[in-house]
LOVEX-12166 format. One record per residue (C-alpha): residue number from 1; x, y, z. Coordinates in Angstrom, 1 decimal. Layout:
N
{node NUM, {X, Y, Z}} ...
end
This chain:
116
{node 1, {42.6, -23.9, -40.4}} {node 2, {38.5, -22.7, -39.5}} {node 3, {37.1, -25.8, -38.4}} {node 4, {34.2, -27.3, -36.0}} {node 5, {34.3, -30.8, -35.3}} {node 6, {31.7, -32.6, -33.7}} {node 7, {31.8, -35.8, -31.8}} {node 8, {29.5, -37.6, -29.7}} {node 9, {27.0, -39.2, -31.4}} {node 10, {26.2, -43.0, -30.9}} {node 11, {23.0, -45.4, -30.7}} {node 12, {20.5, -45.6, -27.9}} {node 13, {17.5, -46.4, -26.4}} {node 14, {14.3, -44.4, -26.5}} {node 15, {14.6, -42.4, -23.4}} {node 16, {18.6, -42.5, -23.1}} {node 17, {21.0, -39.7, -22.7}} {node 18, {24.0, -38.2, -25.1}} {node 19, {25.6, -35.3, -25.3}} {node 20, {27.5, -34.1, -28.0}} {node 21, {30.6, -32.0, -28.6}} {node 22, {31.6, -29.2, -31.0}} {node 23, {34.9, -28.4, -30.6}} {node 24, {36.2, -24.5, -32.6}} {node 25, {40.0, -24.4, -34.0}} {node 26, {41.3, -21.6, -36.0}} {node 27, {39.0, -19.4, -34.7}} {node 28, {37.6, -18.2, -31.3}} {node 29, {34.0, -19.5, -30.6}} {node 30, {32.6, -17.4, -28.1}} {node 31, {32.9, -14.7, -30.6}} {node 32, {30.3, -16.9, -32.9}} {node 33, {26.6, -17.4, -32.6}} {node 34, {27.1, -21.2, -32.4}} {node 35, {23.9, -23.3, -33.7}} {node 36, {23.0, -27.0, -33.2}} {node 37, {20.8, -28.2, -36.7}} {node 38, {19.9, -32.3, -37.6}} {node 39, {19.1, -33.6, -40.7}} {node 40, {17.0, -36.7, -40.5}} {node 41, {16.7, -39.0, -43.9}} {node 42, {14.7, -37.4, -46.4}} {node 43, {13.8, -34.3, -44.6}} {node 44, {15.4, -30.9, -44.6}} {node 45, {18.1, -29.6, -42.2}} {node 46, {16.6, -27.9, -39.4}} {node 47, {17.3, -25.8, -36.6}} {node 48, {17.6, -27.5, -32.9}} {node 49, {19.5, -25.2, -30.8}} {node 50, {21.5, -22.0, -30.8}} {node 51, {23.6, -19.9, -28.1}} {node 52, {24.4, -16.4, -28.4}} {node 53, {27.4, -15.2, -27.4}} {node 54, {26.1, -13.5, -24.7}} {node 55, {24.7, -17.2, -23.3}} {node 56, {21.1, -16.7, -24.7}} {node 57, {19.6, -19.6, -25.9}} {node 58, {16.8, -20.6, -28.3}} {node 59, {15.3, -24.0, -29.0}} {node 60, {13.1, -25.7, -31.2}} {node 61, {9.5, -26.8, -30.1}} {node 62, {10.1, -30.2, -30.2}} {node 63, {13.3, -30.5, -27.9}} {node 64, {12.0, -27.8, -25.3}} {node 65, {13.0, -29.3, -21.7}} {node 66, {14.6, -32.5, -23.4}} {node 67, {18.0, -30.4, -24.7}} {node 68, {20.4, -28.1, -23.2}} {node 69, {23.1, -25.8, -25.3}} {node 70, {26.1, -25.1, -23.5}} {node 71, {29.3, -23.1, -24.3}} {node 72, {33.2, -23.4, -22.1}} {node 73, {34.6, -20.5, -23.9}} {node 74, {37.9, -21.6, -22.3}} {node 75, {37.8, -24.8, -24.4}} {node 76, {36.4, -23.3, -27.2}} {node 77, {33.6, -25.8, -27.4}} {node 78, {29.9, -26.4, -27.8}} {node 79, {27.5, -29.1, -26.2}} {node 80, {24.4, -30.1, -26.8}} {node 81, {23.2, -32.5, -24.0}} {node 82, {20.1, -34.3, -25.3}} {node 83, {17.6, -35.9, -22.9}} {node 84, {14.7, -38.3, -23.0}} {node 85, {15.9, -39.1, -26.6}} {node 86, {12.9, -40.0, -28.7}} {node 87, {12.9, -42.3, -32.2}} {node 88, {12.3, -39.1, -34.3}} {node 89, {15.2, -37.3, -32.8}} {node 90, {17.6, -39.8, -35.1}} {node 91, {19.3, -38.0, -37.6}} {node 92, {23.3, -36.5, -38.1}} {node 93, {23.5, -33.4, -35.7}} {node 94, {25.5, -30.5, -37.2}} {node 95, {27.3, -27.7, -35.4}} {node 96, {27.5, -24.1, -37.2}} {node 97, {28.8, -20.7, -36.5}} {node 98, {27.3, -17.5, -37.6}} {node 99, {29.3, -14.2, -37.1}} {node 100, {28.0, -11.0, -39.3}} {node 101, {30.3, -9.9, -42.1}} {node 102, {32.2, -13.6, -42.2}} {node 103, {31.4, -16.8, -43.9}} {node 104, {29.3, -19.4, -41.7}} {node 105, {31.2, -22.6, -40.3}} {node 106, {29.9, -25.4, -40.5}} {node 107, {31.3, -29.5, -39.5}} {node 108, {31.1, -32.5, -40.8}} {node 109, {28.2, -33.7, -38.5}} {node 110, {27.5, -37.0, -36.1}} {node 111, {24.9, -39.7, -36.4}} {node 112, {22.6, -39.7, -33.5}} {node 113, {19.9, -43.0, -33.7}} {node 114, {18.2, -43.4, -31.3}} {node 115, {16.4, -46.6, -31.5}} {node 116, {14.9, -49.8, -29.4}} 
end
């Protein structure tokens, strides 16, 4: 079965460290443009993070510096360690991949709040 799971997410402090987890089964990762987004409540999905799969990555403006996007191809898993976590980074973090010609993959997601 195609399936990313995520894991990870927990409440902290403004400031505080997590790093989540998006672990690939049934298919093989490091073939897939993998992508970090987070929903917050009442806003749209957007884009945080992504990771070719030739290691480039791409962030959003407002997590420059603060997140990093990693791949271990020999777990066939994706991180996202966030940094100096800020009140308006709360939201459910979702993990999708993007291959041409094939249907996008996406998980379940993981509550981040991040919150004093």
């Amino acid at each position: 079965q195609v399936q990313l799971v995520e894991s990870g997410g927990d409440m902290v402090q403004p400031g505080g460290s997590l790093r989540l987890s998006c672990a690939a089964s049934g298919f093989t990762s490091s073939s897939y443009l993998m992508n970090w987004y987070r929903q917050a409540p009442g806003k749209e999905r957007e884009l945080v993070a992504r990771i070719s799969t030739g290691g480039i990555t791409t962030y959003a403006d407002s997590v420059k510096g603060r997140f990093t996007i990693s791949r271990d191809n020999t777990k066939n898993t994706v991180y996202l360690q966030m940094n100096s976590l800020k009140p308006e980074d709360t939201a459910v973090y979702y993990c999708k991949g993007v291959r041409g010609g094939r249907p996008d993959i996406w998980g379940q997601g993981t509550q981040v709040t991040v919150s004093s």
